[in-house]
C-alpha positions as CSV (number, residue, x, y, z in Angstrom):
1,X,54.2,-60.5,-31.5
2,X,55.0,-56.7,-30.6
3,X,51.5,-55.8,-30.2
4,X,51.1,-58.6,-27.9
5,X,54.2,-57.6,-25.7
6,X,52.8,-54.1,-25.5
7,X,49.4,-54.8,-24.4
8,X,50.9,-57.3,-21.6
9,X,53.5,-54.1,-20.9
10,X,50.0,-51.8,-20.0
11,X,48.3,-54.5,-17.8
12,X,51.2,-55.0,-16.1
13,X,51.6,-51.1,-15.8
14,X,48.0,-50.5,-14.3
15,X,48.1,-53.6,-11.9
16,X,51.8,-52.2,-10.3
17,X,49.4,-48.6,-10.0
18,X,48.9,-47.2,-6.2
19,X,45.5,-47.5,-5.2
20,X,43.6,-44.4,-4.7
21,X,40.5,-43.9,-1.9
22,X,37.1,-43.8,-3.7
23,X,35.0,-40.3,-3.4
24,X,32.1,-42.0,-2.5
25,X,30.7,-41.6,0.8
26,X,29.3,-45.2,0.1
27,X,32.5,-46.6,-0.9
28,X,34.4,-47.3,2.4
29,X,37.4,-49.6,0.8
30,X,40.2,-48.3,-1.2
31,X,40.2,-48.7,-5.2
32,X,41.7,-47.8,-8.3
33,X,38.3,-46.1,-9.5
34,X,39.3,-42.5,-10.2
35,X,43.2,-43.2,-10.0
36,X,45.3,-41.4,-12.8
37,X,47.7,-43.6,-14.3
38,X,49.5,-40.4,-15.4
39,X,50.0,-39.3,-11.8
40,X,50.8,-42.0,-9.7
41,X,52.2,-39.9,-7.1
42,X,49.5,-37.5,-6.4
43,X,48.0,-37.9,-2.5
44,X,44.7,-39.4,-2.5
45,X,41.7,-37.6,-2.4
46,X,39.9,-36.6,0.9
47,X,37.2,-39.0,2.5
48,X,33.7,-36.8,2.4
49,X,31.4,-37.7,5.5
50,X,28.0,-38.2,4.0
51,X,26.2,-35.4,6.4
52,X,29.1,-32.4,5.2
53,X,29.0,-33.5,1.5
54,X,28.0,-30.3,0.1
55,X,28.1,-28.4,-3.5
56,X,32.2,-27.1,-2.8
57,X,32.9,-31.3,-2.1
58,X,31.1,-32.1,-5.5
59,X,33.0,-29.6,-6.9
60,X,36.6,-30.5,-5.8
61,X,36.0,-34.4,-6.6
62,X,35.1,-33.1,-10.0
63,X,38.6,-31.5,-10.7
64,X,40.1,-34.3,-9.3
65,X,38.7,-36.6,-11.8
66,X,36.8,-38.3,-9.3
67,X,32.7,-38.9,-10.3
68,X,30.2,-38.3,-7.0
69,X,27.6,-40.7,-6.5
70,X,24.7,-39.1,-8.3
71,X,22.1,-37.3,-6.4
72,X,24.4,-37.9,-2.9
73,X,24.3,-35.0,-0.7
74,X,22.5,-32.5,-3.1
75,X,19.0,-34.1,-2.0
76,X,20.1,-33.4,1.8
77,X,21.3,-29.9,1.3
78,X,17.8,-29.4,-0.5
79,X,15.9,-30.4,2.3
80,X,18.0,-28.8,5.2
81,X,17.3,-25.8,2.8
82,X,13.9,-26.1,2.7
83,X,13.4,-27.2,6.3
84,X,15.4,-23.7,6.8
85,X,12.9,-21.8,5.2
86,X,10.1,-22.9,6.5
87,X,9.1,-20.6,10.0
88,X,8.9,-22.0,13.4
89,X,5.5,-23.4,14.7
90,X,4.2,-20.1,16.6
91,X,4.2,-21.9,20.5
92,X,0.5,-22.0,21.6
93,X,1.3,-19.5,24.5
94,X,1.4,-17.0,22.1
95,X,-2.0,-18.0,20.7
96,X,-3.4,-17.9,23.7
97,X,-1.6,-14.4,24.3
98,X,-2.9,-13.1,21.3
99,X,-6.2,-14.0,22.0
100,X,-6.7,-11.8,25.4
101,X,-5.0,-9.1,23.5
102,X,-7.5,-9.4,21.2
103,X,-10.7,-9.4,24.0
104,X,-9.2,-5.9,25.3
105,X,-9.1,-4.3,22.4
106,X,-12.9,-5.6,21.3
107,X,-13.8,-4.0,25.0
108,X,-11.7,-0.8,24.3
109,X,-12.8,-0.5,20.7
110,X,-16.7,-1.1,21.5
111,X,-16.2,1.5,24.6
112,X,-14.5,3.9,22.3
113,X,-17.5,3.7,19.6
114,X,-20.5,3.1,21.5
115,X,-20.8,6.8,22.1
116,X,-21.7,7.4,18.3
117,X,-23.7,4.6,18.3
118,X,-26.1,5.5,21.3
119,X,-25.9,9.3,19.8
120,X,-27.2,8.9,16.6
121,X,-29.9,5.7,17.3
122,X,-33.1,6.9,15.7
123,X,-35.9,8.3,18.4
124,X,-38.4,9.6,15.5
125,X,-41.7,8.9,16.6
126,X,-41.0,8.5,20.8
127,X,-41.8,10.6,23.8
128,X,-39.0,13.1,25.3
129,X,-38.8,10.4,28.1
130,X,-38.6,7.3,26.1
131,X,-35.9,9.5,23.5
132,X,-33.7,10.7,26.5
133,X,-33.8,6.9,27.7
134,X,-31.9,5.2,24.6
135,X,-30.3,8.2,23.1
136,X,-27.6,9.8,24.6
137,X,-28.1,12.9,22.1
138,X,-31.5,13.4,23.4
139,X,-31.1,13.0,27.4
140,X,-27.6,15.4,27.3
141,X,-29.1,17.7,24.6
142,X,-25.5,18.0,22.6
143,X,-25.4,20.3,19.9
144,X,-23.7,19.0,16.7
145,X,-20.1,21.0,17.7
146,X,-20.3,19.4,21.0
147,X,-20.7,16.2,19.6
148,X,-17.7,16.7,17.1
149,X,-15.7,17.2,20.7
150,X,-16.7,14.6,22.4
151,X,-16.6,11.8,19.7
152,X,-12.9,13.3,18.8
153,X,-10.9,15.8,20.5
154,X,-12.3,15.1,24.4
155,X,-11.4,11.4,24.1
156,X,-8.2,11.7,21.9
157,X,-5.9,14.5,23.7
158,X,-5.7,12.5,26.8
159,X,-5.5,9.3,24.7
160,X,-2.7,10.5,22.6
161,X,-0.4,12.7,25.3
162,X,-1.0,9.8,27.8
163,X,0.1,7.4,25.3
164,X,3.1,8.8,24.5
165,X,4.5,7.7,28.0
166,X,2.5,4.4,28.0
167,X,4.9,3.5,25.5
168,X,7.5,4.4,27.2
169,X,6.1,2.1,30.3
170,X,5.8,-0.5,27.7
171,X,9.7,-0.7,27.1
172,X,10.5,-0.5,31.1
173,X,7.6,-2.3,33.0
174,X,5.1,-5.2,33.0
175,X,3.3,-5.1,29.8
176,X,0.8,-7.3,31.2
177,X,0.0,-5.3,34.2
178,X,-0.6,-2.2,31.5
179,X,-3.0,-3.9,29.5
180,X,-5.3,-5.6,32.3
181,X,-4.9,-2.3,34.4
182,X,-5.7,-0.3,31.5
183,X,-8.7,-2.3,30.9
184,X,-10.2,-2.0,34.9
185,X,-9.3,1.6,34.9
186,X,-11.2,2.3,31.7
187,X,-14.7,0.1,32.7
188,X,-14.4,2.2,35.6
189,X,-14.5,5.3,33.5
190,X,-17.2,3.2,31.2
191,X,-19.6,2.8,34.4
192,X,-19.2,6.8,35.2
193,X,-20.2,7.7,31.9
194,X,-23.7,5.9,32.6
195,X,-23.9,8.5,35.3
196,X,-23.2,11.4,33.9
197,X,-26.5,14.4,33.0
198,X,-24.9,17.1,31.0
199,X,-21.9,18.0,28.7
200,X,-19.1,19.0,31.2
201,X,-19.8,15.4,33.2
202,X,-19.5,13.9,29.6
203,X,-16.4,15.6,28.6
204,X,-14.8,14.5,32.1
205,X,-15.7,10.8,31.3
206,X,-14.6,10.7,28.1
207,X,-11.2,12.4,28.3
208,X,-11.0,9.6,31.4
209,X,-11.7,7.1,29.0
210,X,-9.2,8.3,26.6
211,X,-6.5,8.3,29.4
212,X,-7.2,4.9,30.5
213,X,-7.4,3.1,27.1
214,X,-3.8,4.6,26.4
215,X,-2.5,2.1,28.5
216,X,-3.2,-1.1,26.5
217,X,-2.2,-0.5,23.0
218,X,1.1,0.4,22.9
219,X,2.3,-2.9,25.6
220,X,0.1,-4.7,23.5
221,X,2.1,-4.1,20.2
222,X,5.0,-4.6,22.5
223,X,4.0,-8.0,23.4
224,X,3.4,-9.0,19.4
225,X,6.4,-8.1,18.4
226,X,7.8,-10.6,20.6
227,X,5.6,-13.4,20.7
228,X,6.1,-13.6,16.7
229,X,8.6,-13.3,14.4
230,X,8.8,-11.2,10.9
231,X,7.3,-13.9,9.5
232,X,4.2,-14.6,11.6
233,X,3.8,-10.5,12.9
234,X,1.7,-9.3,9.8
235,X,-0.7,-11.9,10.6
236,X,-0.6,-11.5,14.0
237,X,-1.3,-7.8,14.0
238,X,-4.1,-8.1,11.7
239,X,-5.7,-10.6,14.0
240,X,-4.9,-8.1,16.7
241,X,-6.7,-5.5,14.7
242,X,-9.8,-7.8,14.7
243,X,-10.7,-6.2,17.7
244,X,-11.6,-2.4,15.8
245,X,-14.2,-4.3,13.6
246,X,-15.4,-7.0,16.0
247,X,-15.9,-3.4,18.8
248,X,-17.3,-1.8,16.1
249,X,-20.2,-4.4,14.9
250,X,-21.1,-4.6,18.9
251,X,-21.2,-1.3,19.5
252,X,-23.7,-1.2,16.2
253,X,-25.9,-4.0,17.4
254,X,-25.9,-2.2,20.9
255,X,-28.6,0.5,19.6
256,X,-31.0,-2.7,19.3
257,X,-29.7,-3.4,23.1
258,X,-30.2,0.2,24.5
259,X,-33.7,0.6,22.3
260,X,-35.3,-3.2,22.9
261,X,-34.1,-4.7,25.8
262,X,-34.9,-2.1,28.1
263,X,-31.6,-1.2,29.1
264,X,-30.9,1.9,27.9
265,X,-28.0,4.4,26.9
266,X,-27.3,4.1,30.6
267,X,-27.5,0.2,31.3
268,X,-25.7,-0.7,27.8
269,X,-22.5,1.6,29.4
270,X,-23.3,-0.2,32.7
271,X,-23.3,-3.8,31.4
272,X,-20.3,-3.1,29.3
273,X,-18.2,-2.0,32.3
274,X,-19.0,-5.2,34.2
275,X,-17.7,-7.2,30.3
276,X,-14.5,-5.0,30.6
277,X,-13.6,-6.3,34.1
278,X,-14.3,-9.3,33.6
279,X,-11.6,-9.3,30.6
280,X,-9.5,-7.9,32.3
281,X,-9.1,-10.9,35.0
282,X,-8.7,-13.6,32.5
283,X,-5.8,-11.4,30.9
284,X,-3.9,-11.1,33.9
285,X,-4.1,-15.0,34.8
286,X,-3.2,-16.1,31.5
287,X,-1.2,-13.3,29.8
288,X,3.0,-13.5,31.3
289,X,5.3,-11.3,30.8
290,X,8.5,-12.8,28.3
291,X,11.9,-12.1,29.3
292,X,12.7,-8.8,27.1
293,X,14.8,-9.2,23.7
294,X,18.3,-7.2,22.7
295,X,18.3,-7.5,19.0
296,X,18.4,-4.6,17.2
297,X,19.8,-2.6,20.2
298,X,22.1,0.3,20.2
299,X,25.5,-0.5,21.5
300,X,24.7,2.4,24.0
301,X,21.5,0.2,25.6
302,X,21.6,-3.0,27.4
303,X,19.3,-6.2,28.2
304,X,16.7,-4.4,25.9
305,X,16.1,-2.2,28.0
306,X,16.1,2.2,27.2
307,X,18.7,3.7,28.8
308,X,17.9,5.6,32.3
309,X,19.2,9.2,30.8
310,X,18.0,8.9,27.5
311,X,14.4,11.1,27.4
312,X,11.2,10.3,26.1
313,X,11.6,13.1,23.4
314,X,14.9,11.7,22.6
315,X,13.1,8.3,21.8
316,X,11.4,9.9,19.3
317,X,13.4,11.5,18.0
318,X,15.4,8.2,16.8
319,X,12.6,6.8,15.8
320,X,11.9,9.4,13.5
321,X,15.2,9.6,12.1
322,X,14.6,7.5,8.9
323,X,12.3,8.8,6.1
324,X,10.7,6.0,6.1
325,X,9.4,6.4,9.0
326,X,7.9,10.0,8.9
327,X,6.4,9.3,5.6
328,X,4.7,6.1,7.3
329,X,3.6,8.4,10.4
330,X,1.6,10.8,8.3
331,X,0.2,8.3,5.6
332,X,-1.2,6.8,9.1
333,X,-2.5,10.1,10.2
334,X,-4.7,10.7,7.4
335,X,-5.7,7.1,6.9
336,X,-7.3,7.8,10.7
337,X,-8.4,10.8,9.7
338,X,-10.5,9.2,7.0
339,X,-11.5,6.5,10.1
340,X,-12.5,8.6,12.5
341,X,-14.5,10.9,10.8
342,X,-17.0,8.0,9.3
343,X,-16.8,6.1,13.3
344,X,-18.4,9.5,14.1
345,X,-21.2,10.9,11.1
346,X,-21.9,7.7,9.3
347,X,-24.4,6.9,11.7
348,X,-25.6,10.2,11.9
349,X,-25.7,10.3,7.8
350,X,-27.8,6.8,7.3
351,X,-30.1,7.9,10.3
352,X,-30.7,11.8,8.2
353,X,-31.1,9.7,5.2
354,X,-32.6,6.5,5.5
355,X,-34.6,7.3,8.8
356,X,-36.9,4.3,7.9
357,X,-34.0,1.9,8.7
358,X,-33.0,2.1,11.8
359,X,-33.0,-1.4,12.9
360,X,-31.7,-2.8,9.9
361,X,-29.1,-0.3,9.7
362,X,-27.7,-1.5,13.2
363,X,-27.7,-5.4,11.7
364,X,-26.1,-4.3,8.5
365,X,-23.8,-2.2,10.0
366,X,-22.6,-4.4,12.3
367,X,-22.3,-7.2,9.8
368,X,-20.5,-5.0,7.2
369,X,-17.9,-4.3,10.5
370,X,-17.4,-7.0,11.5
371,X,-17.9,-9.6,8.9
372,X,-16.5,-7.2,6.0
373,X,-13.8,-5.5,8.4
374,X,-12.7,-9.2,9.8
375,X,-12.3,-10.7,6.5
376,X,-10.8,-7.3,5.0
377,X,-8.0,-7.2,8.0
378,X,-7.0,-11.0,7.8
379,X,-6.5,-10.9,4.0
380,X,-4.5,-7.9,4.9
381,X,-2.2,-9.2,6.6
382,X,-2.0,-12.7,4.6
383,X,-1.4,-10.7,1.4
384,X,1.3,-8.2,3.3
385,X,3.0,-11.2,4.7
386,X,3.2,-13.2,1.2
387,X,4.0,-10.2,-0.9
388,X,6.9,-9.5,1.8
389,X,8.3,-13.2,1.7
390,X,8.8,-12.2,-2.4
391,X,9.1,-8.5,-2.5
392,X,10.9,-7.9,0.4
393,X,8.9,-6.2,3.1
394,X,8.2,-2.7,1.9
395,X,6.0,-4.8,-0.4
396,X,3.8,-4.2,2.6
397,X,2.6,-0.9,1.9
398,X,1.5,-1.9,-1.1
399,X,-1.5,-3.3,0.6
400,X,-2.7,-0.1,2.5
401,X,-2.0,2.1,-0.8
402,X,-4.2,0.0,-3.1
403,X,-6.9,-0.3,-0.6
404,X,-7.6,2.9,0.2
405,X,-7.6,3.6,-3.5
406,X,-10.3,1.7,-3.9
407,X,-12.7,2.9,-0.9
408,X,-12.6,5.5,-1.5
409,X,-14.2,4.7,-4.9
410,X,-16.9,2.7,-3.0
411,X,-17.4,5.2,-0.6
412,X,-18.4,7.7,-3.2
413,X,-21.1,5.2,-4.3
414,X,-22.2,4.0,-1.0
415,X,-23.1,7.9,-0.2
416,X,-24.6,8.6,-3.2
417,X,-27.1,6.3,-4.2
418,X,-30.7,6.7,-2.9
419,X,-31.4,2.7,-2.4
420,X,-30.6,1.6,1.5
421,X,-30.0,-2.0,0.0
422,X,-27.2,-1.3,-2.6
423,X,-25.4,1.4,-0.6
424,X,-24.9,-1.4,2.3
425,X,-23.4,-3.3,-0.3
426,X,-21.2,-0.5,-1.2
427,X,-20.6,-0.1,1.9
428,X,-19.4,-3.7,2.3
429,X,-17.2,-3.3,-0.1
430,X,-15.7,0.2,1.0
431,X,-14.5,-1.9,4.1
432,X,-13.3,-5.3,2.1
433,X,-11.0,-3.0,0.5
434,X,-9.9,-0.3,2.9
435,X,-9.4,-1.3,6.0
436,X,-6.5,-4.1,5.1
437,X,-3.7,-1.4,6.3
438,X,-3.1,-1.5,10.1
439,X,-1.9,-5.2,10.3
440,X,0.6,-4.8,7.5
441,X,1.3,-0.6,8.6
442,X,2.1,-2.0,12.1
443,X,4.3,-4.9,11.0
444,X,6.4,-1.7,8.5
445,X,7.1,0.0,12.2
446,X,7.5,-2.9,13.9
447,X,10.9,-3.8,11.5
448,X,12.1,0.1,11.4
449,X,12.7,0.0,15.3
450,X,14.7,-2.0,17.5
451,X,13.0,-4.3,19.8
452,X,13.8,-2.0,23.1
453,X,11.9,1.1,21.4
454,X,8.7,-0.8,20.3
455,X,6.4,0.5,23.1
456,X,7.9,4.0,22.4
457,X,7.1,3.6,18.6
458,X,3.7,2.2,18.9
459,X,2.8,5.1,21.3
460,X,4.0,7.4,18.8
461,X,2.2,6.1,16.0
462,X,-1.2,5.9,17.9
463,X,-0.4,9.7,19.3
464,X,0.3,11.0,15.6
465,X,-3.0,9.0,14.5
466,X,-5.3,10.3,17.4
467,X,-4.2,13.9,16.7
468,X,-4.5,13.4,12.7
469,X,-8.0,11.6,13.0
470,X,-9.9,13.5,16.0
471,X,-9.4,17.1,13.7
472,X,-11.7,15.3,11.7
473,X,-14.7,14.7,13.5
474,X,-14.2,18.6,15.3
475,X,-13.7,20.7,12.0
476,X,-16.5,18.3,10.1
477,X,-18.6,19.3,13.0
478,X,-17.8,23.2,13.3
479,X,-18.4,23.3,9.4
480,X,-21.3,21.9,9.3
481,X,-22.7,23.9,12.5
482,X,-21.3,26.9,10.7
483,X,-23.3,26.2,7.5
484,X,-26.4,24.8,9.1
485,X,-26.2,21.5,6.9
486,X,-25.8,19.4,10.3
487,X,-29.1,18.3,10.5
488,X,-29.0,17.5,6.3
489,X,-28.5,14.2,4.5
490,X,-27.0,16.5,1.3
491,X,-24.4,18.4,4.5
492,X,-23.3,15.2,5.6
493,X,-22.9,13.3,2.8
494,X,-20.4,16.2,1.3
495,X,-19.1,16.6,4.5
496,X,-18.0,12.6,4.5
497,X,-17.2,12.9,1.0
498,X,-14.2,16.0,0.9
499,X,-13.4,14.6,4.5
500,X,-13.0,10.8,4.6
501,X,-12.6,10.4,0.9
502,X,-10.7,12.7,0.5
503,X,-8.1,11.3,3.6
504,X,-8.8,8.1,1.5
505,X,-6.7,8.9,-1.4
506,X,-4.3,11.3,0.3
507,X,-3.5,8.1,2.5
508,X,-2.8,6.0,-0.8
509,X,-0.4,8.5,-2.2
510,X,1.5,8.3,1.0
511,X,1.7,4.4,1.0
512,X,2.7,4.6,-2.4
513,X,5.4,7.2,-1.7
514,X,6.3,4.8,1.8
515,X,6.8,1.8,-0.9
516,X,9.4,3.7,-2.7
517,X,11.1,5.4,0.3
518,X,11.8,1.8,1.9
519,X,13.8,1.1,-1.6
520,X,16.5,3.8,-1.6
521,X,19.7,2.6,-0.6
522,X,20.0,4.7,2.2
523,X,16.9,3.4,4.0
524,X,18.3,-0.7,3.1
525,X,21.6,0.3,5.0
526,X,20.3,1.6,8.7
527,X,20.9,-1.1,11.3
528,X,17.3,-1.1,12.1
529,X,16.2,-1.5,8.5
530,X,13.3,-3.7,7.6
531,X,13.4,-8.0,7.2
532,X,13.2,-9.0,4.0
């Protein structure tokens, strides 16, 4: 009978309970689900709108004894997450932005190389006339030194000193007025070149064509940086970088131009100038100029914009400040070092060497430039970006330092074996793996500087590169002169070998050293500090 008065005692206990709100987001009615008998008194817990419920809401309704509905809010925090980390859609403007960036620099770059090209394109077996009439070597009658100068030093001093303060008219004025300008101005100095008879008129036209083509790259850079974000830029610069190997393969197939189409040295330069315009009139109708960004800016700077008083030299110097930074200036250098000097003797090597291949050394070449170069400067940039999205961006330099490990292993072969076939496959393979860097090299400056210094920077690293990389074409040149090995397959192919390979694995040291710079404390701290 006691039992039975004790049990009715309890029910009559818990029915005399206050109610207590449910947790649930579902649960919109009060109940006694979660109510301690033991604490009667104890305010209710907190109704939980079902958008906020978050991980801290699960948490408190825990310690208040209260059970969430399972899987409530955790799946919506796991796809706002997700959604988060996902990047923007890049707008199609910038596509389209992108893409006449790209068409200048294929005119700039196929300017810039066509002069080797058309220099070293095989005349064995021709009259004086018909040699002087494709060859540029034969009508100017360069010696090898002279050569070394105008396929380096003429074109580069200009280029590089001019550049300097085309970056600093990238950060201030209409970038898209720089690069179509640019682009007129240097198929104006394209068409004088097809005029010229002699070395002096050479050197004028080429040191005008340096100063010209300073103009685009540096607002073009510019422009990248702000059309896509740290996510998208790798990519994007690679893409931009297209334009070296696409330049490159046209200027190759332009020996088959000048020698069977009855054009000429003189009417390839002609009908590239009329290209270049051309170019340059889509990219000022479709290319606008965005309004300029202030992240990243020094509290002393406004709107994005460099201050008034603050000089070009002091520009630099800030941009220098971080190690970082000078290590990735001369790891650059040498890796254009290593460029230049094989834009400017390999043809001049497989035309000593293989003289019986003339014409299929223009298609291979240009296929192994552009096909090889293309795919080798896309995976760049894909591989930069993904090892960046897990590494944390100085995983970027990882991709330079590994690639031109490895070319300049297949460089050594390509120069060294006597078959034409397999040494274009070498070849091939030289540029799959080593010319992956300038996407991923750009997109390392690109995070060290603030948004109102990337003109500045880009300038700088193109002036630092030109200087590095024309003293490689000039001293090859003088040495070879010197020992009278110029006209020698064995001369050139050492030559190539001390000078390009060895740029190659000095380049990859400093990209290795780069890597570990950008993961000192120190460097992680500075304002201006790379994404992760």
């Amino acid at each position: 009978m006691s039992a039975v008065l004790a049990k009715t005692a309890v029910k009559s206990t818990l029915r005399r309970a206050p109610s207590t709100p449910c947790a649930s987001v579902r649960c919109r009615h009060t109940c006694a689900r979660g109510a301690s008998p033991a604490a009667p008194s104890s305010p209710p817990a907190p109704m939980v709108p079902r958008a906020r419920l978050t991980l801290a809401h699960v948490t408190r309704a825990s310690n208040a004894n209260v059970v969430p509905v399972e899987g409530e809010g955790e799946g919506e925090d796991s796809s706002e997450s997700k959604d988060e980390q996902q990047p923007p859609p890049v707008p199609l403007r910038a596509w389209l932005v992108l893409a006449c960036l790209l068409a200048c620099s294929v005119t700039n770059q196929w300017d810039r190389a066509l002069f080797s090209y058309l220099y070293a394109i095989p005349t064995d077996g021709l009259t004086a006339d018909a040699a002087a009439f494709i060859s540029i070597g034969a009508d100017l009658q360069l010696t090898t030194t002279q050569y070394g100068i105008l396929s380096g030093l003429a074109f580069t001093v200009l280029y590089a000193t001019a550049g300097l303060y085309a970056g600093r008219l990238a950060d201030s004025f209409d970038r898209r007025a720089l690069v179509a300008g640019g682009c007129f101005l240097w198929s104006g100095a394209t068409a004088l070149f097809a005029t010229v008879h002699s070395f002096p008129g050479a050197l004028f036209a080429r040191t005008g064509l340096g100063l010209f083509e300073s103009l685009s790259a540096p607002a073009s850079f510019s422009l990248i940086a702000q059309y896509f974000d740290d996510k998208t830029r790798g990519r994007a610069n690679s893409i931009f970088s297209l334009g070296i190997y696409l330049g490159g393969a046209l200027a190759s197939l332009s020996q088959i131009l000048a020698k069977d189409t009855g054009l000429g040295w003189r009417g390839t330069y002609a009908a590239l100038a009329v290209v270049g315009c051309g170019v340059a009139i889509i990219t000022l109708g479709v290319v606008k100029e965005p309004a300029r960004l202030t992240s990243g800016v020094a509290k002393d700077q406004k709107d994005g914009e460099t201050t008034s008083d603050e000089s070009l030299f002091g520009s630099v110097k800030e941009i220098l400040k971080p190690t970082a930074a000078k290590v990735l200036f001369l790891a650059s250098g040498v890796r254009y070092m290593a460029g230049y000097t094989l834009g400017a003797f390999l043809p001049v090597y497989y035309r000593t060497a293989f003289p019986d291949y003339g014409t299929q050394f223009s298609v291979y070449n240009a296929l192994i430039v552009g096909g090889c170069g293309l795919t080798s400067a896309l995976l760049g940039g894909a591989i930069a970006d993904r090892l960046a999205a897990g590494g944390g961006a100085r995983s970027r330099a990882l991709v330079p330092a590994f690639g031109a490990f490895t070319g300049a292993g297949f460089l050594f072969l390509a120069l060294t074996t006597d078959n034409f076939v397999l040494s274009m496959v070498f070849l091939g393979l030289e540029y799959i793996c080593a010319e992956n860097w300038f996407g991923p090299t750009l997109s390392l400056l690109q995070g060290l500087v603030p948004q109102n210094r990337q003109g500045t920077a880009s300038s700088l690293f193109l002036f630092v590169g030109a200087i590095l990389g024309s003293s490689g074409p000039l001293i090859l040149g003088l040495v070879l002169d010197s020992l009278g090995t110029a006209g020698t397959a064995e001369g050139i192919r050492g030559g190539l070998l001390a000078a390009s390979g060895g740029a190659y694995l000095l380049c990859s040291l400093g990209f290795g050293t780069l890597y570990n710079v950008l993961g000192n404390d120190n460097d992680k701290e500075k304002p201006s500090s790379l994404p992760s």
